[in-house]
N, C-alpha and C positions, 0 to 999 in steps of 0.2 A: 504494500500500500504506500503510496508515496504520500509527504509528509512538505510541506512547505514550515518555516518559520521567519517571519517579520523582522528586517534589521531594524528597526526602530523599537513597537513596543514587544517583539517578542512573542506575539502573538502565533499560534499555531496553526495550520491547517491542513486537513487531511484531505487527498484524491482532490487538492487544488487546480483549478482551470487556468491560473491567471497567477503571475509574479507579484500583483500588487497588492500589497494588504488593503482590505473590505473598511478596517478599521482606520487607519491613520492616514492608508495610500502611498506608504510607502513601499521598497523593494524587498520579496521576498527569496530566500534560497531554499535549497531541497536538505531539508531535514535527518540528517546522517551526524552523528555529532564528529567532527576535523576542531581541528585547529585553527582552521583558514580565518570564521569570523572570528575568532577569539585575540588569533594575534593584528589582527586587522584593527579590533577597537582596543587593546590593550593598551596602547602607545598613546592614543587620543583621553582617554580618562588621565595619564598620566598630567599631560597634557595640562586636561579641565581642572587636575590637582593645582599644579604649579599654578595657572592665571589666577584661579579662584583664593591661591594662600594656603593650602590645606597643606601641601609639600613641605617636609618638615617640622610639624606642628602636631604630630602622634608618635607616638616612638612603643617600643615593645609591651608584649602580653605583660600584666602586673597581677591578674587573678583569675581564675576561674570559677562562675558561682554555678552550682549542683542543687534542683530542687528537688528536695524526694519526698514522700508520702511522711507525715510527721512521726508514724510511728515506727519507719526504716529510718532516719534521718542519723540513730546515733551509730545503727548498722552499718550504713555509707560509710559514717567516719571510720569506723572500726576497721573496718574494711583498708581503708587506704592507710592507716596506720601498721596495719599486719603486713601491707604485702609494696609499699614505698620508703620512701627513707624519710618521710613527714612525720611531724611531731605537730603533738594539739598546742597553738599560742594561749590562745582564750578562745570563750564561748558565752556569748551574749542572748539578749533578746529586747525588743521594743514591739510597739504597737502592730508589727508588718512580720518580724519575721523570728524565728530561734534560728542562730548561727553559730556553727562550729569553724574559727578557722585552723587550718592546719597547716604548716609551713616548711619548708627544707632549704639549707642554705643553694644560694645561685638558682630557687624556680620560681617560677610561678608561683601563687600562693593559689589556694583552694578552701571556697566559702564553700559548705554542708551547713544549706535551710531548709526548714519547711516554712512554707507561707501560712498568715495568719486569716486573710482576707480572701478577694476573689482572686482568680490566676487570669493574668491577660495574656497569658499563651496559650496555642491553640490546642483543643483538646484530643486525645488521641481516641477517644472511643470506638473509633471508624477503623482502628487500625487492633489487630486480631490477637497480637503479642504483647500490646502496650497497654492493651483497653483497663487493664488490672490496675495498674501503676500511672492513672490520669495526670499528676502533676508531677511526673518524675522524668528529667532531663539533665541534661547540661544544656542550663538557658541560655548565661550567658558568659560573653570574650570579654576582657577587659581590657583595653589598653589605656598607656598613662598619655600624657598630654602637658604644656607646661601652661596654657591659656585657654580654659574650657570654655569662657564666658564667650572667646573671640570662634572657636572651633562651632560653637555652637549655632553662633550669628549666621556665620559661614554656610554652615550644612539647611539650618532653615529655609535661607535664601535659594537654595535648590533643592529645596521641597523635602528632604530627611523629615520625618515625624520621630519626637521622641515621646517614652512614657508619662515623663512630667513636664510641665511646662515652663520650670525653669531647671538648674540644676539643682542636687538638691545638699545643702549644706553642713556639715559641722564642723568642728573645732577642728579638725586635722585632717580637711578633706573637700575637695568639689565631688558631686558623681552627678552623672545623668547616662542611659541607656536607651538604644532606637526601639521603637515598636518593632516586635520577632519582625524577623524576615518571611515574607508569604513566599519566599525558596528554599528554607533551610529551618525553620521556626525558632533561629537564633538572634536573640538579640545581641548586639553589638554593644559595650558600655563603655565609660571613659571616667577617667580619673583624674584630678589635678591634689597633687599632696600640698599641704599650708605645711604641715610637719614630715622630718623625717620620722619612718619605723613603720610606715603601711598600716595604722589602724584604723581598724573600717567600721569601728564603732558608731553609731550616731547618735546624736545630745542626748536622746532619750534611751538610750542602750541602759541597761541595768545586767548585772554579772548573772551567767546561767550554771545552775549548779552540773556538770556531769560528772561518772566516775570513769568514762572509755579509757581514759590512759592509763589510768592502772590498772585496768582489765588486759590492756593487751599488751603482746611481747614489743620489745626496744624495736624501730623502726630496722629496714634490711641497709645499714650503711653503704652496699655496692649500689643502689638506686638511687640516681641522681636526679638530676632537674626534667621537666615535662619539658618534652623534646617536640613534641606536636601530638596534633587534634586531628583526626581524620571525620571532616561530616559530608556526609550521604543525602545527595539531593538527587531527583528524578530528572532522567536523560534528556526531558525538554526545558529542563531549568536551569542546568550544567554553565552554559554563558553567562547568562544573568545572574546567576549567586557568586559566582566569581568577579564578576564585573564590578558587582554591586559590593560585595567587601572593599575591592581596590579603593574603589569610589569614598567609604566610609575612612580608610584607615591609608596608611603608606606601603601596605603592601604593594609585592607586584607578583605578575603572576609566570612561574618562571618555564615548568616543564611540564608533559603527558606523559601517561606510561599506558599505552591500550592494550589491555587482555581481551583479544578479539575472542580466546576458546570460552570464557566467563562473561562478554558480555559488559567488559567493564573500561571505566578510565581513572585513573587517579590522576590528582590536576593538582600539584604545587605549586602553593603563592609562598612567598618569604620576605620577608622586613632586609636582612642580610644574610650569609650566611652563617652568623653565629648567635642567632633567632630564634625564638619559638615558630615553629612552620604552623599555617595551617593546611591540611588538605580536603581536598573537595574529591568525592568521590560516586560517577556516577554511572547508567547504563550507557551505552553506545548508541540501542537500540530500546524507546522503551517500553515499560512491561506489558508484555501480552499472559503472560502465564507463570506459573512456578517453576514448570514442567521447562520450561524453552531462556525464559531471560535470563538466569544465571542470578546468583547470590547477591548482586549488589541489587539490581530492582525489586528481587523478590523481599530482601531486607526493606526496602520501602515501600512495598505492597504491603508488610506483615506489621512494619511499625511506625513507620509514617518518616520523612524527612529528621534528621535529630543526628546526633555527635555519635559516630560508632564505635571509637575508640581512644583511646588518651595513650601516649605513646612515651618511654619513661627510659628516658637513655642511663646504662648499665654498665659499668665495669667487672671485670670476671663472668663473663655471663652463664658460664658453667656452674658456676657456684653459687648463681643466683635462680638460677632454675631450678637448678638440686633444692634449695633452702624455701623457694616457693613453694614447691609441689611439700615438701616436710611442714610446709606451715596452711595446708587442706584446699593451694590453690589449684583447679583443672583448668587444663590445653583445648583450645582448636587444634594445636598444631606441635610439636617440639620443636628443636632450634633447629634452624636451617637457616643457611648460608657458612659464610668460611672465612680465616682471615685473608685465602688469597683472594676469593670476592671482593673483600670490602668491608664486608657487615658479616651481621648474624642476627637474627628475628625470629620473635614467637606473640603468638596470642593468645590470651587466655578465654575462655568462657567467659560470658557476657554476666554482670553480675546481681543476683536475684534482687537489690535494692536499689540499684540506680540503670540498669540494662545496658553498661557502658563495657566493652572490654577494654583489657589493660596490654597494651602492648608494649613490650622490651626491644629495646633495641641494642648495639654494639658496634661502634664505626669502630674500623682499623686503619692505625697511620695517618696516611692524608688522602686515604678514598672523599672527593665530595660529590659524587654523585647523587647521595641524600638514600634514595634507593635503585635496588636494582633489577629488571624485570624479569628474572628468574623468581628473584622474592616476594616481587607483587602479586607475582602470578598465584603461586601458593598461597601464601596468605588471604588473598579473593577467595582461591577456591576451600579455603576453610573455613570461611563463615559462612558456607552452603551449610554448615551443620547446626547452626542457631535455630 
């Protein structure tokens, strides 16, 4: 069935007569997800960055916030504390949320909430694996910023919508966050620190009592900092979620890796290369069936758009495999790859309180290739078994 889709809004069309979108009247192409439009607008958003101000005005991931059902919430933690090299800071709560943060030197940090109010993300009920776990995600990216007041102005002026309508306050901190993405159900948030030391308390935060750290074993020390995010959007949104991150942040968007026998693409965006990555990860062709799309669309037939796995760079990675599987965590896959690859990678089973898996990874030398498509490949076709 041929597939047209609109260089302008994106818009789709199947068993199309005519090149020109119905909708806007702009130019359409035939629907095979390439590269061709992708590097074609990639350059021009950079582009729209630079004129508009926004070039150099974001700089790297500073958190990631995990909403889980309020009574998985301390399990998450637990969770990342048994099997990463994080430790609990504090654990608060106010009017909106209970927050667990947890920390490890040189990453990312990681908020574990549940919300207190309504959820303005969108609901997974419609999706067959998720429908259990309604408000449990990895919602949102954080990146930091040095003038949110100005970043903000900025993004307005080209129609960005965010959650609140200004940013939102306190003593040691700007935030504000875009409404989820309608490609990816991720919002994008930003940060301007007034103090050093990242606390993400706010005015009305008051201390939350838990006992998780004493419950669980000292964190795995060969696990380092969150190495990247891989999220799973559907093969007609694939341009547009990538687009539209660059567009938000100073990403850019660097390389493909197409698993034609899966069905699949992995699409790396990167800040530099000694960055938190994010990847986009989607069908080629999209879903018709279980039976026929291969594991990445069927993943988004079953759970809808969302973060599929958090990826945790590793030293010894023998030793940390051995010491995971001894502390009750299960494989997709064992370790593959090699040091004359490059790398070495594994996935774990996707996890019963937040549905995120956790992947390891292991660069050797000065491999930068990021990944490699022996490994993709595998890796893809092991989350056939989710």
């Amino acid at each position: 069935m041929r597939k047209l889709i609109c260089e302008k809004c994106l818009a789709v069309y199947q068993q199309a007569e005519t090149h020109v979108c119905s909708g806007c009247g702009d130019e359409c192409y035939d629907f095979s997800n390439s590269d061709e439009f992708l590097l074609n607008q990639a350059p021009k958003v950079i582009a729209q960055r630079k004129a508009d101000g926004i070039e150099g005005l974001v700089g790297g991931l500073e958190c990631v916030i995990i909403n889980t059902e309020p009574d998985r919430r301390e399990s998450a933690a637990a969770e990342l504390l048994r099997f990463t090299g994080m430790e609990l800071d504090t654990a608060f709560e106010d009017d909106r949320f209970t927050t667990l943060v947890l920390k490890a030197s040189g990453s990312a940090d990681f908020l574990i909430r549940s919300r207190k109010g309504d959820n303005p993300f969108p609901s997974t009920t419609n999706y067959p694996h998720a429908a259990h776990l309604p408000n449990t995600r990895l919602e949102t990216l954080v990146f930091n910023t040095t003038d949110l007041e100005r970043y903000v102005r900025i993004q307005r002026g080209r129609g960005v919508e965010f959650l609140t309508d200004e940013p939102v306050a306190s003593d040691t901190h700007l935030f504000i966050q875009t409404i989820p993405s309608t490609f990816t159900d991720v919002s994008i948030g930003f940060v301007q620190w007034l103090e050093p030391g990242r606390d993400y308390r706010s005015r009305s935060a008051r201390p939350f009592e838990t006992d998780i750290a004493s419950q669980c074993e000292p964190g795995l020390s060969n696990v380092k900092e969150l190495d990247h995010a891989a999220v799973r959007v559907a093969a007609r949104d694939r341009d547009a979620a990538i687009l539209e991150f660059m567009t938000l942040t100073n990403y850019n968007f660097e390389f493909s890796i197409y698993v034609k026998l899966f069905n699949s693409i992995t699409n790396v965006s990167r800040l530099s290369a000694d960055d938190f990555a994010l990847v986009f990860t989607s069908g080629i062709r999209p879903y018709e069936s279980d039976e026929t799309s291969g594991p990445t669309e069927k993943f988004l037939h079953n759970y809808g758009p969302r973060v599929h796995h958090m990826a945790f760079r590793t030293e010894q990675i023998e030793e940390t495999f051995t010491r995971l599987k001894e502390r009750g965590m299960e494989f997709l896959i064992g370790l593959i790859g090699s040091p004359e690859e490059g790398l070495k990678q594994t996935f774990s089973t996707p996890s019963e309180n937040t549905l995120i898996v956790n992947e390891y990874i292991r660069r050797y030398g000065d491999f930068d290739g990021f990944f490699s498509p022996k490994n993709v490949t595998l890796l893809t076709g092991s989350t056939d078994k989710q």
